[in-house]
C-alpha positions as CSV (number, residue, x, y, z in Angstrom):
1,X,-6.0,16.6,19.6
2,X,-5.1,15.4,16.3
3,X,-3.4,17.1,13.7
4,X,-6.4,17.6,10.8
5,X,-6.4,15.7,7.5
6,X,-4.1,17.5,5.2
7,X,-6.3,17.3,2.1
8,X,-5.3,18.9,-1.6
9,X,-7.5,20.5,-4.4
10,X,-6.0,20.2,-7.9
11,X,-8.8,22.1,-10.5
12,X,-7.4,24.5,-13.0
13,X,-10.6,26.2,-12.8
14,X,-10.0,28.9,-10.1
15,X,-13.2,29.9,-9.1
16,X,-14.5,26.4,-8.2
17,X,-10.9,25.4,-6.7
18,X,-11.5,28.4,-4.4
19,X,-14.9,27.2,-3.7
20,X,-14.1,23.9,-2.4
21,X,-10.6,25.1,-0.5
22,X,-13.7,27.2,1.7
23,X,-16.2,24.5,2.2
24,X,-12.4,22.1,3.3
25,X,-11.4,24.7,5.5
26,X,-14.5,25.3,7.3
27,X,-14.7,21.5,7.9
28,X,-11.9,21.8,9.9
29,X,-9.2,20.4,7.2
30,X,-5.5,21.6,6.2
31,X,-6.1,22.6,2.7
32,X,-3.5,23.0,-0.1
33,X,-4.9,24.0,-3.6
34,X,-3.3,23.5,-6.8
35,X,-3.9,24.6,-10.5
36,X,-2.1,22.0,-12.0
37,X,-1.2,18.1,-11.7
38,X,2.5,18.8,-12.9
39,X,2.4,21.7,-9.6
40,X,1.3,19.5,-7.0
41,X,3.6,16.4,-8.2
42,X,6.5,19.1,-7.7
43,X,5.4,20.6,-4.3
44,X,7.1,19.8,-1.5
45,X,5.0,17.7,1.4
46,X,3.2,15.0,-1.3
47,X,4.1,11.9,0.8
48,X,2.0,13.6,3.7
49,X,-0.9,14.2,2.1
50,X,-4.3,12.1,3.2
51,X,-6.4,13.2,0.0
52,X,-6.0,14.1,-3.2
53,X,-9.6,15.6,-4.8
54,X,-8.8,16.2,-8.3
55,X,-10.6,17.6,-11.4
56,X,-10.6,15.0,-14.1
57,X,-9.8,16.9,-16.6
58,X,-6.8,19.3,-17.2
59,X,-4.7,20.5,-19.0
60,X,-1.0,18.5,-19.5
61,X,-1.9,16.1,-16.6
62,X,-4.9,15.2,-16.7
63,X,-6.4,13.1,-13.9
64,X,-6.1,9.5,-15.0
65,X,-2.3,10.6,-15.5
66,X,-1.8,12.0,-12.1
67,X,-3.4,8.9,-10.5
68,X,-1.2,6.8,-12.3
69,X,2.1,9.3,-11.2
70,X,0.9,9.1,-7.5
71,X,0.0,5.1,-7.7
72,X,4.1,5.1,-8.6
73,X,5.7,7.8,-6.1
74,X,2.5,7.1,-3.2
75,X,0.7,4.3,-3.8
76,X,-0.9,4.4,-0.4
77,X,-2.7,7.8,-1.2
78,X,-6.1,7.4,-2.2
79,X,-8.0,9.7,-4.3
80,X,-11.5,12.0,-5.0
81,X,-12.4,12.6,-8.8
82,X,-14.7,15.6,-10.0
83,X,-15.9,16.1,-12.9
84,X,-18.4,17.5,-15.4
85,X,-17.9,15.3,-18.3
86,X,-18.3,12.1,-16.4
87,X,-18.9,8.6,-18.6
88,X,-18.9,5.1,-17.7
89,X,-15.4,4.0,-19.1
90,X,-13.6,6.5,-17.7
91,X,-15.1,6.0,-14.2
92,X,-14.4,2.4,-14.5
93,X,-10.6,3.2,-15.1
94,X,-10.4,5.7,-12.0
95,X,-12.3,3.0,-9.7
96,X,-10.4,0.1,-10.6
97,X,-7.1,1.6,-10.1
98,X,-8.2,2.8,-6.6
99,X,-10.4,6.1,-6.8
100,X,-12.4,6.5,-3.7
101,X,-15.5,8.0,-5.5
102,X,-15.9,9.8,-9.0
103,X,-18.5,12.7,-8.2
104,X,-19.7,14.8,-10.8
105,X,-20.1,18.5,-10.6
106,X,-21.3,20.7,-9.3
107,X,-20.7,18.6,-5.9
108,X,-22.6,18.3,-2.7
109,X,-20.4,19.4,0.2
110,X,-21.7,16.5,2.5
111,X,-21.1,14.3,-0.2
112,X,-17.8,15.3,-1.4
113,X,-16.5,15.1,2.7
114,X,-17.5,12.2,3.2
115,X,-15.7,10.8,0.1
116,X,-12.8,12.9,1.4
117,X,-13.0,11.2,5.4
118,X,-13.1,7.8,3.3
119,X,-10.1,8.3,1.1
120,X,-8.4,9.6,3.7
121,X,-9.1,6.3,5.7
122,X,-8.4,4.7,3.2
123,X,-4.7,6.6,3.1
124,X,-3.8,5.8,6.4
125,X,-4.7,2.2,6.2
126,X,-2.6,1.5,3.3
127,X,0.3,3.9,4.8
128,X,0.2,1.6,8.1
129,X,0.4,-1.3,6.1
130,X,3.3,-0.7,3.8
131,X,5.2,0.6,6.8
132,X,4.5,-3.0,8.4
133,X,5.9,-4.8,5.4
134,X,8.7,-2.2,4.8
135,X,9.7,-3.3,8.5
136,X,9.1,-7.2,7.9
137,X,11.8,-7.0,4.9
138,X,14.0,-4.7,7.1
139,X,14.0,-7.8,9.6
140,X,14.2,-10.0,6.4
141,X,16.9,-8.9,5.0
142,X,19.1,-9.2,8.8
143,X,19.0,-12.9,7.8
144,X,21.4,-15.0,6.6
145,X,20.8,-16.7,3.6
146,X,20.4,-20.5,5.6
147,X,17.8,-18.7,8.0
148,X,16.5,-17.8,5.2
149,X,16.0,-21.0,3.7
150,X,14.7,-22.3,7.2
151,X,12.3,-19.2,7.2
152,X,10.8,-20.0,4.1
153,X,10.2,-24.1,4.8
154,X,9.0,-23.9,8.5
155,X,6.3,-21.4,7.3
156,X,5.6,-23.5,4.9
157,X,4.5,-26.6,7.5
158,X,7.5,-28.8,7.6
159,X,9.1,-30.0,10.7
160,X,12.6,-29.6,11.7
161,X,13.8,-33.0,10.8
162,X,12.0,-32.7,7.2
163,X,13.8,-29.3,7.1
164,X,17.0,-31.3,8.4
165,X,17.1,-34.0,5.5
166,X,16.1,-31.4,2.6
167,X,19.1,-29.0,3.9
168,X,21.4,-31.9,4.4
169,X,22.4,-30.2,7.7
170,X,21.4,-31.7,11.5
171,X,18.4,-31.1,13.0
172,X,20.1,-29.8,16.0
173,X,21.2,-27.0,13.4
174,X,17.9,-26.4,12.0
175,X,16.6,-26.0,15.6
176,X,19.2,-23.4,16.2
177,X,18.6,-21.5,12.8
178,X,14.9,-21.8,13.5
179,X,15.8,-20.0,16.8
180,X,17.0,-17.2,15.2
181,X,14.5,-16.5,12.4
182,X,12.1,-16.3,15.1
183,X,14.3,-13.9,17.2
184,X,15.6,-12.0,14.3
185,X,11.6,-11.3,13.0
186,X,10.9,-10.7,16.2
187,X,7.9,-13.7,15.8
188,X,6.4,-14.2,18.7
189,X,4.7,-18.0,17.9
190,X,4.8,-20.2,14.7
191,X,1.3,-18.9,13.3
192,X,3.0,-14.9,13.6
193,X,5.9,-16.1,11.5
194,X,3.6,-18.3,8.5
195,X,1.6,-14.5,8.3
196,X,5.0,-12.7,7.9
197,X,6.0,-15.4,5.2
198,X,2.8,-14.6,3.5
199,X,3.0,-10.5,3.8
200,X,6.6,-10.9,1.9
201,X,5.5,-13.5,-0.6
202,X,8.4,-15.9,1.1
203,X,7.7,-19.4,-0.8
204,X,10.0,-21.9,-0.5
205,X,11.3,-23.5,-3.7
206,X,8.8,-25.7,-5.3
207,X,11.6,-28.6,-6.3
208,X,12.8,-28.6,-2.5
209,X,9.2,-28.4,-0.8
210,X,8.3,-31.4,-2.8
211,X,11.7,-33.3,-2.0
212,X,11.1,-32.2,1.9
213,X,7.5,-33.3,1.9
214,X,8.2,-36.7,-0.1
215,X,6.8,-35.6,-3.3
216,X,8.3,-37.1,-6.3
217,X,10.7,-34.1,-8.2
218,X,9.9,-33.7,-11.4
219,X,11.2,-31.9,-14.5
């Protein structure tokens, strides 16, 4: 069975904080409420959070501020606004830097957990995939810097012997360097290791991708 979605209630109002740590609980989550912004970001077990529903506006930390703390220290975890001042600008703010859903109070409890199973979808996505590209550059960084020239021009189309004359090196050697890129991120055909390139942003230089390809240089 798994563990349930650890979810956390930041409201400085204490009656409605209490509310909605009942209707969490009774859903069957791991609630942790908070009456502050600057006491959850000091709190021990942020990083394993799945959801953060947060009142907009507080005192010291407001909202918008504590989004913009977590998008720093957790980027992957997604948040739930409520509010009872909601406006259009403000909700545009919270949505564009990643809010899940901006409800306004008081807050239907269907509503509001289903925002929450979202987010926290949402969480776990974006967890998985910054795990996946902290292990790409783990595998990146094994490289030598050669391999990682080689790395970035065979994902980028060209052939070993195009490789070969832009290197100045053999195309024996590039064959073997090739080998070992593919070994060392653990790619398992040519199309694996172009989508790696593309999750780390590996471009080869422009000046040598035109030289390799037969592109005049310029500048």
């Amino acid at each position: 069975m798994a563990d349930p979605l650890k979810i956390a209630v930041i409201d400085d109002d204490q009656s409605l904080r209490r509310a909605l740590v009942r209707v969490l609980a009774r859903a069957g989550l791991d609630v942790r409420a908070f009456a502050s912004a600057r006491g959850f970001l000091s709190a021990p077990g942020v990083d394993d959070v799945s959801c953060v529903v947060s009142d907009l506006r507080m005192p010291e930390v407001d909202g918008l501020q504590l989004q913009q703390a977590l998008q720093r220290r957790v980027p992957h975890l997604a948040m739930v606004f409520l509010t009872g001042h909601g406006d259009v600008p403000t909700t545009v703010t919270a949505m564009k830097a990643g809010a899940v859903d901006f409800l306004e109070k008081p807050v239907n409890s269907a509503t509001l957990l289903e925002a929450i199973h979202r987010a926290s979808e949402r969480s776990a996505r974006s967890r998985a995939a910054s795990a996946e590209v902290r292990d790409l550059n783990n595998r990146f960084e094994r490289l030598t810097p050669r391999e990682r020239e080689v790395f970035a021009l065979v994902a980028a189309g060209l052939l070993n012997k195009q490789i070969a004359a832009e290197l100045g090196a053999a195309e024996k050697t590039i064959k073997q360097h090739r080998g070992r890129v593919m070994d060392k991120m653990q790619a398992e055909s040519l199309a694996a290791l172009v989508l790696m390139a593309e999750r780390l942003g590996i471009r080869p230089r422009e000046r040598d991708f035109s030289n390799a390809t037969g592109r005049k240089r310029t500048g």
